[in-house]
N, C-alpha and C positions, 0 to 999 in steps of 0.2 A: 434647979440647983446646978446643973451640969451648964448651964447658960451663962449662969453669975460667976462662975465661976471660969469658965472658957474667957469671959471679959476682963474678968480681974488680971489675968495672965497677960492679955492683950494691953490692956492697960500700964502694967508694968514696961509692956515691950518698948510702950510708944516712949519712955524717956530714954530710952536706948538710942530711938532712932532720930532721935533730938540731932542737932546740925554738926558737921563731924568735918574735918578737914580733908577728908576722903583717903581711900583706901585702894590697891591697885588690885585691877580684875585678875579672877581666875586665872590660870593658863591650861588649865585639866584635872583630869581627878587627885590628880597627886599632888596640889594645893591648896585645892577646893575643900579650906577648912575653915574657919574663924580663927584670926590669930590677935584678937582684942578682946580683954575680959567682957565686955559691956556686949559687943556681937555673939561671941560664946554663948552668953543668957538669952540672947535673943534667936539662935538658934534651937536650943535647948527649947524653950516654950512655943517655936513652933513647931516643933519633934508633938511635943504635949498638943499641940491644936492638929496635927495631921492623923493623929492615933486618934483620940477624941471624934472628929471628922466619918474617917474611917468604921471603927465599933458603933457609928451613930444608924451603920445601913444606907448610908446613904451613895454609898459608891456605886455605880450603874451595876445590875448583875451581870455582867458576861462578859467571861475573860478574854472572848479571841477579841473583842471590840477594844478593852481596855491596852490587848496586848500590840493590837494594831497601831491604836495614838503613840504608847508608848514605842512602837517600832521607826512612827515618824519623829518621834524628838529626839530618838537615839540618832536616827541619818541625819540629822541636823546638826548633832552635838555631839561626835560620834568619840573625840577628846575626853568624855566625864565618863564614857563605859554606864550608864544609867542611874547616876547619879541623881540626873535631875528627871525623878519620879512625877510620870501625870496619869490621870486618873481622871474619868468621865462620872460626873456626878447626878445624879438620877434628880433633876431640877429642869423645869422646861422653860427657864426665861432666857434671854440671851446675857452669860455673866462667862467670863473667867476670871483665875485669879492664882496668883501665886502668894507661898509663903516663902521668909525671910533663908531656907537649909536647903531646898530646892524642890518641894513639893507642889505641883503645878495639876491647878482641876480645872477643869472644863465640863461647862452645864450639857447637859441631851436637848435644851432647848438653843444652843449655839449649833450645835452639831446637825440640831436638822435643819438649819439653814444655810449652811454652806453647800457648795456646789462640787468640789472636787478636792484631793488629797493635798494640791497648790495652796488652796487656802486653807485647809487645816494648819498646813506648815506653816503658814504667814504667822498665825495668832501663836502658836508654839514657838516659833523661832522669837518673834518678839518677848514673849515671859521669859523663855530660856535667857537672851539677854540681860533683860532685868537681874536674874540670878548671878549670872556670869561677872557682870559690875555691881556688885553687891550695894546694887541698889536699894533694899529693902532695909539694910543700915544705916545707909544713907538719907534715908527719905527725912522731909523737912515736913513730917505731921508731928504736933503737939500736944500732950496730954490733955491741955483744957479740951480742943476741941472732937477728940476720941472721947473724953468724958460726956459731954454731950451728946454725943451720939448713942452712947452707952445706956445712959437715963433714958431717950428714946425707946432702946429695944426691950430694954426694963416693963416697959409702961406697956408695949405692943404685946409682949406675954413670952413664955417659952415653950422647952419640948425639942425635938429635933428638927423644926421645921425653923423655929427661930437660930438655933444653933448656926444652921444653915446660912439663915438669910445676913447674922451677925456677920460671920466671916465674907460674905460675896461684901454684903454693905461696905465693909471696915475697908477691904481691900479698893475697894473700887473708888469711896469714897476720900479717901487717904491720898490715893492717885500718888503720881512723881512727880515731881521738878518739871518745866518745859524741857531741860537740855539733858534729861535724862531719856524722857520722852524720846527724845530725838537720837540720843546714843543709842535706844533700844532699835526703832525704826533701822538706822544705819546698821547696823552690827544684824537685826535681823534678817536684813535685806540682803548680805552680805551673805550670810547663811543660809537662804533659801538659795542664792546663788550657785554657789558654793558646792550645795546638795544636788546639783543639778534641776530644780522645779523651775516654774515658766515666774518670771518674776512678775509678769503683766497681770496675774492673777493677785495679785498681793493689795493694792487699789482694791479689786471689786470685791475686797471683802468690808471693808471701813463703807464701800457706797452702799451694800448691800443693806447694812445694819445701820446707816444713817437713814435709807429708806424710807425703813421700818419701822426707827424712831417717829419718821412726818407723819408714817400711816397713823399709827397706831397713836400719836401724841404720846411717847411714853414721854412720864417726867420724871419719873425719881433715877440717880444716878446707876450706872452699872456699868459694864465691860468699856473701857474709852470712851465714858460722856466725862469721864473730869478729865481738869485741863489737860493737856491741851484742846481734848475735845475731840469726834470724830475728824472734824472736817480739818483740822490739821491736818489728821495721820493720812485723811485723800493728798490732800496738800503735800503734805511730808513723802509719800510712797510718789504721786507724779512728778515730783522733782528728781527723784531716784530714779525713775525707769528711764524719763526722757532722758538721762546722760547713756545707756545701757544699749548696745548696738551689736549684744552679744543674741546667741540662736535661742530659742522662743524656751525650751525647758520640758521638763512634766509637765502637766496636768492632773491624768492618773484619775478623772470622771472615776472609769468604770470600777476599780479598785476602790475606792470609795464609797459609791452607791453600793458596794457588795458587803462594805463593814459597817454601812450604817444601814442599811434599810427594818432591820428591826429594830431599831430607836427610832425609825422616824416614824413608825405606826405606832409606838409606844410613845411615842409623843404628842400625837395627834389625840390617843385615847385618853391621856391626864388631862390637855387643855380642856377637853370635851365634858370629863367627868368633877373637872375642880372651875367648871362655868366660864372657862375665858375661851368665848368665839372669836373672838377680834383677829387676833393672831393666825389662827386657823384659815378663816377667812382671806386674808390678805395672802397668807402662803398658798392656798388653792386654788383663788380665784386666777391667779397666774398661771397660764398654760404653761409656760416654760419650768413652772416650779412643780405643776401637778406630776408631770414626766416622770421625775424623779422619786415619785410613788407610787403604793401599789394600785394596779390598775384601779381596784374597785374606789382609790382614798376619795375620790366623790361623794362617797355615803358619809364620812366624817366633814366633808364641806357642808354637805344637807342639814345637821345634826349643827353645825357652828349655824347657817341660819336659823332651826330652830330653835336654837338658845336664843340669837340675837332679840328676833321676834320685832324687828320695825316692819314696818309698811314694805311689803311686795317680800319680803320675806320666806313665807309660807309658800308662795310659788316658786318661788327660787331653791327652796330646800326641796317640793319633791321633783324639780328637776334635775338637781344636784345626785338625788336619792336612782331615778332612773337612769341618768348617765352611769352610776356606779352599777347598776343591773345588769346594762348592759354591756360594761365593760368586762365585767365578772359574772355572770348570771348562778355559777354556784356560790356566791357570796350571799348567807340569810340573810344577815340585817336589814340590806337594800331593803329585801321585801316586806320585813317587817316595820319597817318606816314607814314604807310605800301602804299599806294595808291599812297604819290606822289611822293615817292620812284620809283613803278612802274613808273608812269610817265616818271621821268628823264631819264628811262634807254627804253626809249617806250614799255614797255610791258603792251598794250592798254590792253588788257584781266585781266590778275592782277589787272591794276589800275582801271580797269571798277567793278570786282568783289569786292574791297578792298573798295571803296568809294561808292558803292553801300551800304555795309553793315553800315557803316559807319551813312549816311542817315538815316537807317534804327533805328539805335540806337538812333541817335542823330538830328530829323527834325527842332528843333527851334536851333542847336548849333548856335553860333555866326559867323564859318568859312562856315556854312550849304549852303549860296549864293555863295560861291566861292565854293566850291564843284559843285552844282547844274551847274553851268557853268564850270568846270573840264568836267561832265560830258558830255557834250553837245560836248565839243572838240575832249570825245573822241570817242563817239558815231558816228561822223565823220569820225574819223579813222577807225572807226573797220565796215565802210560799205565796201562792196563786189565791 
């Protein structure tokens, strides 16, 4: 109900944002208003989709993380006093999205692919832009083809997961103009300047998640696959930097890795648990990327190949599984991977020592009774 009804509102928007002779950008908080009946209601109903949103649960829990991003879109846009509201959405694909009043999400599965505070601010500064040129009024989407889209998510089902995936879709797929596209690029690029960050960083993040896309063949739209398309915005950012002969910027790695590292083990555990190894895989199998996680996150690479489960597989996950033992040797899981491993392939001795230690770590785990009986069976085996 809350679905059909989040669309209908959306629906309504999309004649708003029908073709408009355009409107002049913000200057700061003290204008940053709607001053056109038809933007007013389009504001107004994304007031009503970011509440909705919000009361859906679906905001990441933990404020200092939230308070962080919002700390980097305030040094960007330091003019709106926090105006332009962002907020990390408990979703592990790679999407952001803004709406049309200045409410600005970003997925935990964008988040734990980036590298440093430099490219957080890129993909910030760029939606902030968006906002700023009130581009979301602007935009040249159509009600036919939001209506279609709509009967789609109709037919796919609801709940708050559709709710969810409505708005990332709508947004994404709705995309802007090429020369909007490029207003945002330039005016973001200008403000990661601006804020002081390394602008060189701004590029690897468009390469990083074009990547991604080859790895993985994703195909359905999301965060800049509509037009103009990733490889623009590489395009669009190395035509920017190469005029740029100013000093290198932030970075700000370590500050980063200190407000994400528990999203990125909480991100690792949803792909794992809602069966998508692929992604997992591809981010771990990268030494440069595994760094950036907790020492043991080798046990959730082991766990992505054994969901995968093709050919050579099964060896690669319990080596996956040891490397994380050893990395961490008080981390249980390793061993309880590693134990019923042994098992399958009857190496009683292994899996006697493997889930012994196991125990040892972890006496109240939840799988601790099924172990305790593991053991029992095999204790039987390995009598004389």
């Amino acid at each position: 109900m809350r679905l059909a009804f989040l669309l209908a509102i959306l629906l309504a928007c999309a004649a708003a944002w029908a073709d408009d002779p355009g409107v002049p950008p913000f200057q700061g908080k003290a204008d940053a208003r709607p001053t056109l009946d038809e933007e007013n209601r389009v504001w107004a109903e994304g007031d009503l989709a970011e509440r909705s949103l919000i009361k859906s649960g679906e905001v990441y829990p933990d404020p200092a993380l939230n308070a962080y991003v919002q700390g980097v879109m305030d040094r960007l846009f330091p003019e709106y006093g926090g105006m332009i509201r962002v907020k990390v959405i408990n979703d592990g694909s790679l999407n952001a999205f803004a709406l049309p009043q200045g409410a600005v999400f970003v997925n935990m599965g964008l988040l734990a692919r980036l590298e440093n505070e430099a490219q957080l601010a890129t993909i910030l500064a760029h939606e902030g832009s968006h906002f700023v040129f009130r581009h979301s009024y602007q935009n040249h989407q159509s009600a036919k083809n939001l209506s279609g889209f709509a009967l789609t998510v109709g037919i796919v089902g609801g709940g708050v997961g559709a709710l969810l995936g409505s708005l990332t879709a709508i947004s994404s797929m709705s995309g802007f103009s090429q020369d909007m596209e490029r207003q945002a690029d330039r005016q973001g690029y200008e403000r990661l300047k601006r804020a002081g960050y390394d602008v060189h960083e701004s590029v690897k993040v468009f390469q990083l998640l074009a990547d991604e896309v080859k790895a993985l063949d994703i195909k359905e739209p999301y965060f800049f696959s509509s037009h103009p398309r990733l490889q623009e915005r590489i395009d669009s950012f190395n035509a920017l930097i190469a005029k740029y002969d100013g000093r290198s910027g932030e970075v700000d790695e370590a500050r980063y890795s200190a407000a994400t590292g528990g999203l990125r083990e909480r991100w690792l555990q949803a792909q794992i648990s809602e069966g998508k190894p692929k992604s997992v895989i591809h981010v771990l199998s990268n030494p440069a990327m595994l760094h950036r996680y907790p020492p043991y996150a080798a046990y959730y690479l082991g766990e992505a190949y054994r969901l995968r489960g093709e050919e050579g597989d099964a060896d690669k996950a319990e080596a996956a599984w040891r490397q994380a033992a050893a990395a961490d040797p008080a981390f249980a899981p390793s061993y309880y991977a590693l134990g019923v491993a042994a098992m399958k392939k009857h190496d009683w001795v292994k899996a006697h020592d493997y889930l012994t230690r196991y125990l040892t770590l972890a006496p109240n785990a939840q799988e601790a009774g099924y172990v305790r009986d593991y053991l029992e069976t095999i204790g039987e085996k390995l009598k004389p």
